[in-house]
SERO-409110 format. One record per residue: residue number from 1; x, y, z of N, C-alpha, C in turn. Coordinates in pm, whole numbers, always signed. Example, Ala and Ser with C-alpha at 12.3 -4.5 7.8 and 13.67 -1.06 7.14 Angstrom:
BEGIN
<1; <+1319; -569; +780>; <+1230; -450; +780>; <+1320; -330; +780>> <2; <+1285; -225; +708>; <+1367; -106; +714>; <+1290; +3; +787>> 
***
This chain:
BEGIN
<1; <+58; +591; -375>; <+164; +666; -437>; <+257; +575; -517>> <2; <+252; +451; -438>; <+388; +363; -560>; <+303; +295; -675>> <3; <+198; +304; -643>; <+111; +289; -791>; <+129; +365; -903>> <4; <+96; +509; -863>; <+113; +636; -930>; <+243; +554; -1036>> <5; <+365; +545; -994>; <+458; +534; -990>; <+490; +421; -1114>> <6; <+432; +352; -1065>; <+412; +224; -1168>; <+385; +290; -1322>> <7; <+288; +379; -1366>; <+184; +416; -1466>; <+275; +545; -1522>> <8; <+319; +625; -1438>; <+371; +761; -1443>; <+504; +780; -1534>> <9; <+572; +690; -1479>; <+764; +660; -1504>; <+736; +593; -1640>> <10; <+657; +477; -1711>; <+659; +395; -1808>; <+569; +513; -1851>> <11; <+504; +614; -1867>; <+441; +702; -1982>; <+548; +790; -1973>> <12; <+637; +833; -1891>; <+719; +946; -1930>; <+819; +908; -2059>> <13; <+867; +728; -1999>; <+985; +692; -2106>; <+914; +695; -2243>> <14; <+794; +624; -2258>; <+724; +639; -2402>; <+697; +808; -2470>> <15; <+662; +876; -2397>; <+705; +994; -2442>; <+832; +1056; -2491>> <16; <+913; +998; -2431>; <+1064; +1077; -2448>; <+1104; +966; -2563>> <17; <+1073; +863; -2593>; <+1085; +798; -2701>; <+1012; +773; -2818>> <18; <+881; +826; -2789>; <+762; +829; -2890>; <+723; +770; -2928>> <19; <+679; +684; -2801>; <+581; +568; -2840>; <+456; +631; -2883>> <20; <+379; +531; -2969>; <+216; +538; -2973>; <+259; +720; -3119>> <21; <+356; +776; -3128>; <+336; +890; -3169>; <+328; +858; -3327>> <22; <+343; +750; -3366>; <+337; +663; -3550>; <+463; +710; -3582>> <23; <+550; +706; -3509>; <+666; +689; -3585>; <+728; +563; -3602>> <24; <+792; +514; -3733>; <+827; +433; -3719>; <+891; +322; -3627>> <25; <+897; +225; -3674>; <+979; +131; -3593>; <+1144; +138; -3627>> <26; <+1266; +172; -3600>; <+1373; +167; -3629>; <+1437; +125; -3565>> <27; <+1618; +55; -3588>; <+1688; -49; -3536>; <+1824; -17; -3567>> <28; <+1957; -1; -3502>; <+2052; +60; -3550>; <+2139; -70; -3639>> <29; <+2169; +14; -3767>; <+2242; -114; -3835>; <+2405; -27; -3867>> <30; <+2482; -162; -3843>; <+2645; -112; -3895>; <+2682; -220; -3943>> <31; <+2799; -204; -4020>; <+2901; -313; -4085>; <+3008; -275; -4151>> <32; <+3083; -359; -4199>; <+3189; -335; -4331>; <+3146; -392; -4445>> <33; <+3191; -271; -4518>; <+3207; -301; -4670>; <+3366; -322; -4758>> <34; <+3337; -421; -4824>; <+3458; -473; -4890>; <+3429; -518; -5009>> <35; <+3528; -486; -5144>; <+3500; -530; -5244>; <+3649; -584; -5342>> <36; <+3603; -693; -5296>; <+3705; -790; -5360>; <+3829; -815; -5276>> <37; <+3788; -804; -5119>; <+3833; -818; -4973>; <+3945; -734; -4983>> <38; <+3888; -587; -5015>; <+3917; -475; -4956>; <+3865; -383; -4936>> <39; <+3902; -304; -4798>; <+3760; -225; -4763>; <+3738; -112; -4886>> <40; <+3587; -99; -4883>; <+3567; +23; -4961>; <+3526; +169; -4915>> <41; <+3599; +218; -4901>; <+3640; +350; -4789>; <+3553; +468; -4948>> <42; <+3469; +573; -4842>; <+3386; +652; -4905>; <+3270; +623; -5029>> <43; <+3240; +503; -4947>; <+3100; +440; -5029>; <+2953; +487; -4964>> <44; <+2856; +514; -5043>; <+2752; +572; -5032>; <+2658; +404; -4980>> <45; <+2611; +372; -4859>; <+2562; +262; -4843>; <+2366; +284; -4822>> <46; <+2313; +245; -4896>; <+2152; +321; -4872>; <+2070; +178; -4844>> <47; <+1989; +234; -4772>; <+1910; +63; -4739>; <+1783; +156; -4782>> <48; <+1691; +87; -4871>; <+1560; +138; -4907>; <+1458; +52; -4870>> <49; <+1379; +51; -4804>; <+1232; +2; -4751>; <+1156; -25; -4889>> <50; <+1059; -145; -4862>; <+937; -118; -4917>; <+850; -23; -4943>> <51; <+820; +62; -4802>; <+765; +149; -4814>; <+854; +266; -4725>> <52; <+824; +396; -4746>; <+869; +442; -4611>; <+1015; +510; -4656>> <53; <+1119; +618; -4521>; <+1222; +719; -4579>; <+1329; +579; -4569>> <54; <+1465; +591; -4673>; <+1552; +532; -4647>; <+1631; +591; -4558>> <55; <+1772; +488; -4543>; <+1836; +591; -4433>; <+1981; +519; -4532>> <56; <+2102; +624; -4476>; <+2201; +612; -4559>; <+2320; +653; -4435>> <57; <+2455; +545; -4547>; <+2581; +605; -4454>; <+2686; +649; -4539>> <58; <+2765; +695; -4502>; <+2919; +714; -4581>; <+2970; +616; -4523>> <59; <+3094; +528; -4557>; <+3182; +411; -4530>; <+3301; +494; -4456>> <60; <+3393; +480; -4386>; <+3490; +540; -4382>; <+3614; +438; -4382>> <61; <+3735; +489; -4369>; <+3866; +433; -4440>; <+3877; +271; -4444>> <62; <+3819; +208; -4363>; <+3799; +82; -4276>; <+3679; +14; -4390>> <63; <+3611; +69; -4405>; <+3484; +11; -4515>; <+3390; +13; -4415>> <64; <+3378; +68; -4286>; <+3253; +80; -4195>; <+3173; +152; -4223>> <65; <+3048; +123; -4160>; <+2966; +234; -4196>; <+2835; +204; -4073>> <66; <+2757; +270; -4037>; <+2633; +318; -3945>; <+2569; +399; -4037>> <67; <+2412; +314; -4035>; <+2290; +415; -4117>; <+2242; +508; -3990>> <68; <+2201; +594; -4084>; <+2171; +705; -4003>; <+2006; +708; -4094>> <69; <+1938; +757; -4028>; <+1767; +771; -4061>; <+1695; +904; -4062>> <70; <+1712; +958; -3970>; <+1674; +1106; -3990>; <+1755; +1147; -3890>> <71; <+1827; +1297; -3935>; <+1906; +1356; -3823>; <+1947; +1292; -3722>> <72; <+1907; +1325; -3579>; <+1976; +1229; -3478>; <+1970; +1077; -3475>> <73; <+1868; +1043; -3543>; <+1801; +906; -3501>; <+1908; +832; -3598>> <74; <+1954; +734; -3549>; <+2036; +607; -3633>; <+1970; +525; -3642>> <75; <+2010; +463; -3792>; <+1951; +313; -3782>; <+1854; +305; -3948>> <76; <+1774; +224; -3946>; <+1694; +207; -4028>; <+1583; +147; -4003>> <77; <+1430; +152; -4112>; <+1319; +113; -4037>; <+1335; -70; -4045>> <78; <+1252; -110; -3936>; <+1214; -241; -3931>; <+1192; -352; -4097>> <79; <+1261; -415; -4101>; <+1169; -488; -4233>; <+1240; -511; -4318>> <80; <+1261; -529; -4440>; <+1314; -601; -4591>; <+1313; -469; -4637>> <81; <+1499; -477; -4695>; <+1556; -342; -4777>; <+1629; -411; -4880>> <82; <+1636; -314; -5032>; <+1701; -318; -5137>; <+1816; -241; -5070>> <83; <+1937; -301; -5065>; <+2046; -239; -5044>; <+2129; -199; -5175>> <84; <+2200; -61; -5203>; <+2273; +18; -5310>; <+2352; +116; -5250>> <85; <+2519; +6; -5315>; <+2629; +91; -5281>; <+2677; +129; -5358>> <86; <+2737; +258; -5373>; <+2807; +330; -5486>; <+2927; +406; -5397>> <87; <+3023; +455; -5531>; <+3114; +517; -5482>; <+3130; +664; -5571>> <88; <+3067; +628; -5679>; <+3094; +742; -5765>; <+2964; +846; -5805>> <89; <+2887; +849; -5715>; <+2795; +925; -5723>; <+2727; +925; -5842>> <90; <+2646; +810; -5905>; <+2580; +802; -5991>; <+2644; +835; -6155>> <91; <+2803; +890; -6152>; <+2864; +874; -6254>; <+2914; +738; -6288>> <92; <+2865; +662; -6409>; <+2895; +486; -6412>; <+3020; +508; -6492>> <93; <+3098; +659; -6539>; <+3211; +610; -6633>; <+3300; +598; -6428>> <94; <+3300; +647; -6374>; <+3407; +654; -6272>; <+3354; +557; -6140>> <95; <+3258; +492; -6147>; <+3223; +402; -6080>; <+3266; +212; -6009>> <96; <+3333; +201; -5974>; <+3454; +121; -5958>; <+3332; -57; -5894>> <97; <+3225; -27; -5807>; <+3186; -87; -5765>; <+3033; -126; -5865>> <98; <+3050; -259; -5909>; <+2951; -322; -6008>; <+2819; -304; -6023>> <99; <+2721; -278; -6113>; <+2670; -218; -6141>; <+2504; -292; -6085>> <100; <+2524; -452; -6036>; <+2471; -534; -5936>; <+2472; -524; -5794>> <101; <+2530; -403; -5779>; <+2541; -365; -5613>; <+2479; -189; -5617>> <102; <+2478; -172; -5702>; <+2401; -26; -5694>; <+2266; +26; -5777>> <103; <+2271; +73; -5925>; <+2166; +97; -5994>; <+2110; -52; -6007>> <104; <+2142; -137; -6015>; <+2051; -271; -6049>; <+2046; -372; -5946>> <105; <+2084; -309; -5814>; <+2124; -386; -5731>; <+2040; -511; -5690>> <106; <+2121; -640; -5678>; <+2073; -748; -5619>; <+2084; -795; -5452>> <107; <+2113; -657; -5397>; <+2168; -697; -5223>; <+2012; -662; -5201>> <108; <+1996; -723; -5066>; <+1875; -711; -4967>; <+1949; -759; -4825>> <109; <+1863; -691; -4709>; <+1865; -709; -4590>; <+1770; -711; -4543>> <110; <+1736; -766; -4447>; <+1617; -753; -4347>; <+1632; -684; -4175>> <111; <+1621; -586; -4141>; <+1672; -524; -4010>; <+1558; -545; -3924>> <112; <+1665; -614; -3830>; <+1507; -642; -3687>; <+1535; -574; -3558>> <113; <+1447; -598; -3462>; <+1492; -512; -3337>; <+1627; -534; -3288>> <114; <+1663; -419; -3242>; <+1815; -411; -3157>; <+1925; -402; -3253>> <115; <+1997; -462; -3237>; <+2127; -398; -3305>; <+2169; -485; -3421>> <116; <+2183; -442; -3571>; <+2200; -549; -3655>; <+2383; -513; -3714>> <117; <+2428; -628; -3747>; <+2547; -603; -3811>; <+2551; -673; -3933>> <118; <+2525; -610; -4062>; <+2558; -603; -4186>; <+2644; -619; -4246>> <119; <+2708; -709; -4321>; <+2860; -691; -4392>; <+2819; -702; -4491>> <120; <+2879; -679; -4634>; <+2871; -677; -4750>; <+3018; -724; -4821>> <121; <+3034; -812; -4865>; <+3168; -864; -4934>; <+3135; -845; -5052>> <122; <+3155; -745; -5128>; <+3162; -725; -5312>; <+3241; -810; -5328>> <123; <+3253; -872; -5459>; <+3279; -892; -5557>; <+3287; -857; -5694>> <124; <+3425; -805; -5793>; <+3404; -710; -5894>; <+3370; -846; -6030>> <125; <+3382; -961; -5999>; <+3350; -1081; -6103>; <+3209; -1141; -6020>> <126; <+3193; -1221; -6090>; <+3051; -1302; -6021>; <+3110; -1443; -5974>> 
***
């Protein structure tokens, strides 16, 4: 019976977490954003994969932010992301944050297991 036990308990947790089910690998990422060392409060922060769904946050007043991936699940997948922050929703006349951090962006991250913390320090000069 404490065998059972052994085999039983470690397939229930993989179930309730979905192992083996091909879902991705994902990792919760947070940080602040700041541009020109001040936070940037209601920035659109998107981490895009190589392959595979991105996951995205809103910043709030602080310049924080937590990706979120699909509905409940936080985080983002495993691996090397083009990171693109915006504030003005793809309008570039009202767009405050440089045009090297979003449509042409030069940020990348790499997110690994467990918990990653991300910061981003803009700069509006180079």
């Amino acid at each position: 019976m404490k065998y059972l036990a052994l085999f039983v308990l470690p397939a229930a947790a993989c179930l309730a977490l979905g192992c083996g089910s091909g879902a991705p690998a994902v990792a919760t990422v947070e940080g602040t954003i700041t541009l020109d060392g001040q936070p940037l409060s209601d920035a659109r922060v998107i981490f895009e994969p190589v392959n595979g769904r991105r996951s995205m946050a809103i910043t709030d007043e602080s310049g924080r932010y937590e990706l979120n991936y699909l509905r409940e699940t936080m985080g983002a997948r495993l691996g090397k992301h083009i990171v693109r922050i915006t504030q003005a929703d793809g309008d570039p006349q009202r767009e405050p944050v440089p045009v090297r951090y979003n449509r042409d962006s030069t940020l990348s991250a790499e997110v690994k297991p467990g918990k990653n913390v991300i910061d981003f320090p803009l700069k509006r000069s180079k």
